[in-house]
N, C-alpha and C positions, 0 to 999 in steps of 0.2 A: 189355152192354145189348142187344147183336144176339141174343146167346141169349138170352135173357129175352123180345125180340120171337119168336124164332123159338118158344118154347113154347107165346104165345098166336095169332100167326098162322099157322102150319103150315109146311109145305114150299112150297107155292104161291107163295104171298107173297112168301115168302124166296128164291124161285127169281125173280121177277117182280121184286124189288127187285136182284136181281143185273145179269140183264139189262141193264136201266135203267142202275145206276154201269157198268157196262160198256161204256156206247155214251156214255157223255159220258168227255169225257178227267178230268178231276179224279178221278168218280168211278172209272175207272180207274187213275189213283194213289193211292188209298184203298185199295181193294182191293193192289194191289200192295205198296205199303209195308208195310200192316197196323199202322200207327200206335197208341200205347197211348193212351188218353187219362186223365190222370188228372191231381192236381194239380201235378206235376212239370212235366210237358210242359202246360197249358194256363192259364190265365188265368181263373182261377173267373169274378173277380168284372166280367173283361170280357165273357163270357158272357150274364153277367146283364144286360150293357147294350145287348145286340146286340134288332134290333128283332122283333117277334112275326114266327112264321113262318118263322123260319130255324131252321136245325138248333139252332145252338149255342144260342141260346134255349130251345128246344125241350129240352135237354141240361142247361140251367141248373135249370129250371121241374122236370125230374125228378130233380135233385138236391136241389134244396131241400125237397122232399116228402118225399125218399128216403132222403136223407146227409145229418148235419151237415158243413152248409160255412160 
């Protein structure tokens, strides 16, 4: 999903959204880890319950468009 962000925002963005997870600790262990997300590791259909505005919603909303889940 980041590469697919990164083909329609640029370098910019993608450098400017680094930053940012960079200076917060979580996002800092994102980055580190390098977490997969897929249905193994996540909880579709809790996703789908999380409230507007958060990632994992955000995640749900372009999966449901994108992938049969």
């Amino acid at each position: 999903m980041i590469c697919a962000l990164g083909e329609t925002t640029g370098p910019p963005a993608l450098k400017y959204m680094q930053k940012k997870m960079l200076a917060d600790p979580v996002g800092r262990q994102i980055l580190d880890e390098k977490p997969l997300l897929n249905t193994q590791t996540i909880d579709v259909n809790y996703l789908g319950s999380l409230p507007e505005g958060t990632f994992g919603k955000a995640y749900w909303d372009f999966l449901s468009v994108n992938v049969k889940i």
